[in-house]
C-alpha positions as CSV (number, residue, x, y, z in Angstrom):
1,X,3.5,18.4,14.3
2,X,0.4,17.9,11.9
3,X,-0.3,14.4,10.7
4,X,0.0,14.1,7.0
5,X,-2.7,11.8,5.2
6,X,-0.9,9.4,2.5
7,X,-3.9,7.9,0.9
8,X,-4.9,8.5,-2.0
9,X,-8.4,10.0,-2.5
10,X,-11.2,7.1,-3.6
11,X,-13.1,8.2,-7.0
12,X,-15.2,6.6,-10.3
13,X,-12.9,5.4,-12.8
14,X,-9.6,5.5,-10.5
15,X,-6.9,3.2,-12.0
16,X,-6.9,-0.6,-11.0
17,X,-4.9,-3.5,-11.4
18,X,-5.5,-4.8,-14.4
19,X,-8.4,-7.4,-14.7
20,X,-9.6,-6.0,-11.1
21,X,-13.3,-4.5,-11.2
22,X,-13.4,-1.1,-11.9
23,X,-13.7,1.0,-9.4
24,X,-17.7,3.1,-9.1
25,X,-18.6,5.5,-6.2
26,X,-22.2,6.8,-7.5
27,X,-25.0,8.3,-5.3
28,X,-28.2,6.2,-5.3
29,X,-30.2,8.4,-2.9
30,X,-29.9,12.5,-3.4
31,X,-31.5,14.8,-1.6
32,X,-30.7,17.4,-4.3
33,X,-33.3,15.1,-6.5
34,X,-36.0,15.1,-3.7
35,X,-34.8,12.4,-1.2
36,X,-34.7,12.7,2.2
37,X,-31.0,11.6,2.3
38,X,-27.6,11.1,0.7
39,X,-26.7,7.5,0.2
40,X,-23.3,6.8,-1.9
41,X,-22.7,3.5,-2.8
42,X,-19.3,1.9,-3.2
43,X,-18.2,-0.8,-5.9
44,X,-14.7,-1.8,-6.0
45,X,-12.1,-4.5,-5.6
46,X,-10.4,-4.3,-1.7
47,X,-7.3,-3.7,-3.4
48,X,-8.2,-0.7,-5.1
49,X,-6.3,2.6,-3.8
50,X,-4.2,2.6,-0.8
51,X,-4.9,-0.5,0.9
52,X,-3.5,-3.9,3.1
53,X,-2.8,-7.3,1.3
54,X,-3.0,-9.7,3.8
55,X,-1.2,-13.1,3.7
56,X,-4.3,-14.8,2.2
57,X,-4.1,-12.7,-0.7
58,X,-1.7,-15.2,-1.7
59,X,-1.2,-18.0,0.7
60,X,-3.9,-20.5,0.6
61,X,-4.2,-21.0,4.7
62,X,-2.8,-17.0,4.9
63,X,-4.0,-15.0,7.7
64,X,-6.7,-12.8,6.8
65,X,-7.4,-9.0,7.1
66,X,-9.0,-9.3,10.4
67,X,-5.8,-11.0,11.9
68,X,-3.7,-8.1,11.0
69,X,-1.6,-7.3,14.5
70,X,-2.6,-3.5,15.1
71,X,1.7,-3.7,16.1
72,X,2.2,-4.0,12.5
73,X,0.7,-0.8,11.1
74,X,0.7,2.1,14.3
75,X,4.2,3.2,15.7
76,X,7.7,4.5,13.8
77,X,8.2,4.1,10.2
78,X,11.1,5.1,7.8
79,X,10.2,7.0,4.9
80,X,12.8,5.6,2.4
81,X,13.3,7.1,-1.0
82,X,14.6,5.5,-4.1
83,X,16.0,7.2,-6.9
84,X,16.8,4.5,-9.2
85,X,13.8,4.7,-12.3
86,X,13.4,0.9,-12.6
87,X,13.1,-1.1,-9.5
88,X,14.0,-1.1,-5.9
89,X,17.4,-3.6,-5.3
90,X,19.4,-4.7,-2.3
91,X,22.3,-2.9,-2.9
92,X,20.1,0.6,-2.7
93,X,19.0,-0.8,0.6
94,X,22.4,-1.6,2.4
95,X,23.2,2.0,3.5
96,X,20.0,2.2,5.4
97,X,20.7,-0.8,8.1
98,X,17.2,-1.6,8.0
99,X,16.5,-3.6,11.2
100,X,14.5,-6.3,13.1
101,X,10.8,-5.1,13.3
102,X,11.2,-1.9,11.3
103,X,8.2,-0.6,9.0
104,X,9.6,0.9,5.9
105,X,7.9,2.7,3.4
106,X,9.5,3.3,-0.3
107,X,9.0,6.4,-2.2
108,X,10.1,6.3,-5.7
109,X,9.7,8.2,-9.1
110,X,5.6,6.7,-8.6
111,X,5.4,9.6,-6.3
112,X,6.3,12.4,-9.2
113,X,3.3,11.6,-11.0
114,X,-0.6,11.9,-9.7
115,X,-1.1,8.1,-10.7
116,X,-4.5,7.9,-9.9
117,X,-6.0,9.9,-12.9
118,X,-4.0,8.4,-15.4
119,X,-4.4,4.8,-17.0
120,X,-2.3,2.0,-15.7
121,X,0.9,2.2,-15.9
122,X,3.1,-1.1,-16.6
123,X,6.9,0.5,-15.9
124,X,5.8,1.4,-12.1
125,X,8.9,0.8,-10.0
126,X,8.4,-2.3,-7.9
127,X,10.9,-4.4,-5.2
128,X,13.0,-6.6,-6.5
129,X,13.1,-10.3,-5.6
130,X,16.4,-10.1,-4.3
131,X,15.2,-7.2,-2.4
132,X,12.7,-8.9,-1.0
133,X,14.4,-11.6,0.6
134,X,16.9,-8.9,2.0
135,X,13.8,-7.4,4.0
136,X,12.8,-10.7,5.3
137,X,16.5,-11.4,6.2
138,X,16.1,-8.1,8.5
139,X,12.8,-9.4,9.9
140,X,11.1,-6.3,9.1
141,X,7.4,-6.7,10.1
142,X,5.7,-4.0,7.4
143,X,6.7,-2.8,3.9
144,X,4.9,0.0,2.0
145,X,5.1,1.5,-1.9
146,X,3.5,4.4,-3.8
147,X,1.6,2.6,-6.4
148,X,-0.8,-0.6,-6.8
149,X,1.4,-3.4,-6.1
150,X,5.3,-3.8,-4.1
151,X,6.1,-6.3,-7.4
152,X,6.3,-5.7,-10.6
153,X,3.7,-6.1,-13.3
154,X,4.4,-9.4,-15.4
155,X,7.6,-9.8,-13.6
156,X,7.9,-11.2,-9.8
157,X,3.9,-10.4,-8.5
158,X,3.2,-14.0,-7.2
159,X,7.2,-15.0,-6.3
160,X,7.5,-11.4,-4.3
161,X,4.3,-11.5,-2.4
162,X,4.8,-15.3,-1.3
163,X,7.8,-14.2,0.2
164,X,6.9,-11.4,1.8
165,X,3.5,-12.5,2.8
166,X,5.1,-16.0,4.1
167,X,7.3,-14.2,6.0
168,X,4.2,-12.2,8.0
169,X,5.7,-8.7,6.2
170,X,2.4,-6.5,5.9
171,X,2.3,-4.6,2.9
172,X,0.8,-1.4,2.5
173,X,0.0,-0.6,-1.4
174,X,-1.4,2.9,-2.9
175,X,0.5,5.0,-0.9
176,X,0.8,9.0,-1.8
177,X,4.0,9.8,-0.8
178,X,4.6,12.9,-3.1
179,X,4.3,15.8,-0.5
180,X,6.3,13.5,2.2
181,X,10.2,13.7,2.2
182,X,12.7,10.6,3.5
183,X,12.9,10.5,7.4
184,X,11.7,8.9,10.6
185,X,7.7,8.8,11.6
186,X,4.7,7.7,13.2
187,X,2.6,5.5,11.4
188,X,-1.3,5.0,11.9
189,X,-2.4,2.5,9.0
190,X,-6.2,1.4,9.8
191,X,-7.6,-1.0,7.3
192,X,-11.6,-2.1,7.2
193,X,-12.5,-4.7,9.3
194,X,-13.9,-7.5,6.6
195,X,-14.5,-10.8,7.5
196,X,-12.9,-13.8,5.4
197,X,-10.8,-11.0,3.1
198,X,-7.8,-11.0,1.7
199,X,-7.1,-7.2,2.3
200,X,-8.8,-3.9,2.9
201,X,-8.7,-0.5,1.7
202,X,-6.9,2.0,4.5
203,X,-6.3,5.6,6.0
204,X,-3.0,6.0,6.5
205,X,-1.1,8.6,8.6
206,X,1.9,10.3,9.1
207,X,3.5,12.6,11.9
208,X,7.4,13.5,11.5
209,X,9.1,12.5,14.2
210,X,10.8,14.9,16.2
């Protein structure tokens, strides 16, 4: 079966997080204007679109980007879907006997809407605390969401990361999960290679699972 690509397409003027620099792809060499190549260059914050926060993203002596076991992001993965408009909570999550080293991925009402051309949007639905610490007491080892952040804006973004993070959960943020229904598949989840960083942006994969 074909692979589905859930990232979300790079672009000037993309939403960020807010306070994040905003995000400019811009040619600076065009051969349509006489050069002798095409040369785009890139501006943006490593957490801009789909991307990987690493454990130094929030924990001082955290592992970096580079450190990121290639275990975590390439193998199965349960597509997960939430229907509750506010937030992702433990009792949503107990029907699913998530287990020991899965990799889950939550799509949510963030999926209905094409998030990346509109502003930012404050009411996104995020993991709950609570929630959190449920998916550490599995010992999953990676946890994905379809919009900027797996917490929720002004509300647990420091408190859910540290627990996640300190727990060596990978998180995958900026997922497009609109065109993927709830099930079992492989993941391939490839973030840049960037020394001393706190996360990367990523390509990320998916092949139903037969």
């Amino acid at each position: 079966m074909d692979w589905i690509d859930v990232s979300v397409t790079i672009h000037s003027g993309m939403v960020s997080w807010p306070g994040d620099p905003d995000v400019c792809v811009r040619r600076v060499s065009d051969m349509e204007t006489g050069d002798m190549v095409n040369l785009t260059r890139l501006d943006m914050s490593v957490h801009s679109g789909t991307h990987v926060d690493a454990p130094l993203h929030f924990l001082r002596k955290g592992k970096g980007i580079t450190d990121m076991p290639l275990g975590a992001m390439i193998g199965e993965a349960r597509v997960i879907e939430i229907t509750d408009p506010e937030s992702i909570k433990t009792d949503l999550l107990l029907p699913y006997a998530i287990e020991k080293d899965d990799r889950i991925l939550f799509k949510t009402k963030n999926s209905q809407r094409d998030w990346t051309q509109e502003p930012f949007i404050e009411d996104f639905v995020y993991i709950t605390t609570e929630a959190g610490r449920y998916l550490v007491e599995c010992g999953i080892q990676t946890v994905g969401i379809d919009y900027l952040s797996v917490a929720g804006y002004k509300k647990n973004e420091v408190e859910l990361h540290r627990l996640l993070l300190g727990a060596d959960i990978w998180i995958i943020e900026g997922l497009n999960l609109s065109h993927v229904k709830a099930g079992r598949y492989e993941l391939i989840c490839l973030p840049i290679r960037i020394a001393d960083s706190d996360g990367a942006p990523a390509r990320v994969l998916l092949r139903p699972m037969a």
